[in-house]
C-alpha positions, 0 to 999 in steps of 0.5 A: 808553239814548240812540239814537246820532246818526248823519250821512251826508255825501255828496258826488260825490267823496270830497274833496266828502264831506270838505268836507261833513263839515269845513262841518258842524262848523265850522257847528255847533261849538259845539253839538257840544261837540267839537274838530275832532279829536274830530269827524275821530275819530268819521268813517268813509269807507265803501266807495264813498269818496264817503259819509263816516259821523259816530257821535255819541253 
């Protein structure tokens, strides 16, 4: 079994953590193999709302 790829995006609010998520995929797209609606798919914002957590495969 392949360890899960795991990504923490923090910013200093939660629109600065979006933009580091959103900047990630546009930077590595065509490595991901993912649209941006698989990527928004796999992101979760956590409690503190200024971490957003992306679980790829």
């Amino acid at each position: 079994m392949t360890p899960r790829r795991e990504l923490q995006f923090v910013g200093t609010s939660p629109q600065d953590a979006k933009r580091k998520a959103l900047n990630y995929w546009y930077a590595n797209q065509t490595a991901l193999r993912m649209s941006i609606r698989d990527f928004s798919a796999r992101l979760i914002l956590l409690p503190d709302a200024r971490t957003i957590v992306f679980h790829g495969d």
